[in-house]
C-alpha positions in Angstrom: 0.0 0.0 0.0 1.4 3.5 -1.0 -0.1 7.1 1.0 1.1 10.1 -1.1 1.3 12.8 1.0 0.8 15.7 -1.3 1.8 19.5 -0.7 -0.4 21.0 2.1 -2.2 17.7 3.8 -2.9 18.4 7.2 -4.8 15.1 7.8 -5.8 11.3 7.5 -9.7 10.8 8.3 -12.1 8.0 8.1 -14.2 5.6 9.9 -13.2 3.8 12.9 -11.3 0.4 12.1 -9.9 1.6 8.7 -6.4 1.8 9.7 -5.5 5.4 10.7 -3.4 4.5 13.6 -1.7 2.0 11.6 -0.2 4.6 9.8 1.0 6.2 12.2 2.1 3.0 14.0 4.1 2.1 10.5 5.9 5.7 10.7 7.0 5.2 14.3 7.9 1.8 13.7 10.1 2.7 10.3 12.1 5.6 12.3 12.8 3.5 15.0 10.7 2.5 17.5 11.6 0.0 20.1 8.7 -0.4 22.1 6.3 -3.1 21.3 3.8 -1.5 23.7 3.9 2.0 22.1 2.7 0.0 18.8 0.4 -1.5 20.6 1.3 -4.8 20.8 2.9 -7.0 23.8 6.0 -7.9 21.3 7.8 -6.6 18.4 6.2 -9.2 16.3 2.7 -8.3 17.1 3.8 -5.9 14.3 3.9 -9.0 11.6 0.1 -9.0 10.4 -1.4 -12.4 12.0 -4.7 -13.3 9.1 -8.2 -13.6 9.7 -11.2 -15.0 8.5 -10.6 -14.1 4.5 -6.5 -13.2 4.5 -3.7 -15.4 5.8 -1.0 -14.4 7.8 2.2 -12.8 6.7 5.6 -14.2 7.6 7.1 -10.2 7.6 6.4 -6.9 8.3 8.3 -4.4 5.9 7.5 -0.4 6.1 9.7 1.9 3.8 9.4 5.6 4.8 10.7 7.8 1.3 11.2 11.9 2.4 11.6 13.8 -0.6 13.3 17.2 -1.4 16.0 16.7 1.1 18.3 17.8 -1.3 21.5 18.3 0.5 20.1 19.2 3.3 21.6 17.5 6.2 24.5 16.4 4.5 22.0 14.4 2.8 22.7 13.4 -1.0 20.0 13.6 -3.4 16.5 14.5 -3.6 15.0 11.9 -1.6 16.0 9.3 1.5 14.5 6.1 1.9 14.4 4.6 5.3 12.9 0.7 5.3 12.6 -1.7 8.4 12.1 -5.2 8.1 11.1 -7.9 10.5 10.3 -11.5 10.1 7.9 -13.9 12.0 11.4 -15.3 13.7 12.5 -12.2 15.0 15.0 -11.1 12.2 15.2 -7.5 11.7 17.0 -5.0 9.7 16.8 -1.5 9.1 18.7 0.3 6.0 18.6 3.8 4.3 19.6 5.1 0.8 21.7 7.7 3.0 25.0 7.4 3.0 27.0 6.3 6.4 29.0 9.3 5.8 26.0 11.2 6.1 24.6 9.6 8.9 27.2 9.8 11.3 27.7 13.9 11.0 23.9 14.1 10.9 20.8 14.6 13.5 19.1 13.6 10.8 19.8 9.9 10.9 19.5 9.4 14.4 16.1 7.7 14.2 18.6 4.3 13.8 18.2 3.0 17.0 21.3 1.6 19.0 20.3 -1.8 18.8 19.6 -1.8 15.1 22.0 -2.8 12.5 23.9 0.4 11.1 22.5 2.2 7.7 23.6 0.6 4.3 24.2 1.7 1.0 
């Protein structure tokens, strides 16, 4: 699923149950969050989509956040940034970035990689 965020948005609306906070949840989770319970869930996993009646479960849970017109901003290279976190059903996680590691360590910017999490790669 893709959201395009155009110029000027200032909101996501609709009925209750239609996934608003799981957009939300799916930014936090992409920048770095480490709590299970602030995604509410009791454990990082809860974050894997489990099936139900009509859908199957998945065996990952994959988010990539893309911020555009960063050009050089930041120390930043090019126009846009993507961030993408990964975890499998088994616990495997990994977190990468189109930013270089140069950039990343003389930048605020990257600091959403968590300390636990595998450093940035190209």
């Amino acid at each position: 699923m893709t959201f395009d965020f155009e110029a000027g948005i200032t909101a996501v609306i609709g009925p209750n149950g239609c996934g608003k906070s799981n957009i939300v949840d799916s930014i936090k989770w992409v920048i770095g969050e480490q709590s299970a319970k602030a995604l509410r869930g009791d454990e990082m996993t809860d974050v894997i989509f489990n099936g139900c009646a009509t859908r199957r479960g998945m065996a990952l849970c994959e988010v990539t956040l893309v911020l555009d017109q960063v050009g050089g901003h930041h120390g930043l290279e090019g126009e846009e940034v993507a961030i993408t976190r990964r975890l499998t059903a088994t616990g495997r996680a990994r977190t990468s970035s189109t930013a270089s590691r140069a950039a990343c360590a003389t930048s605020k910017t990257c600091s959403w990689t968590p300390a636990s999490a595998p450093r940035p790669t190209r």
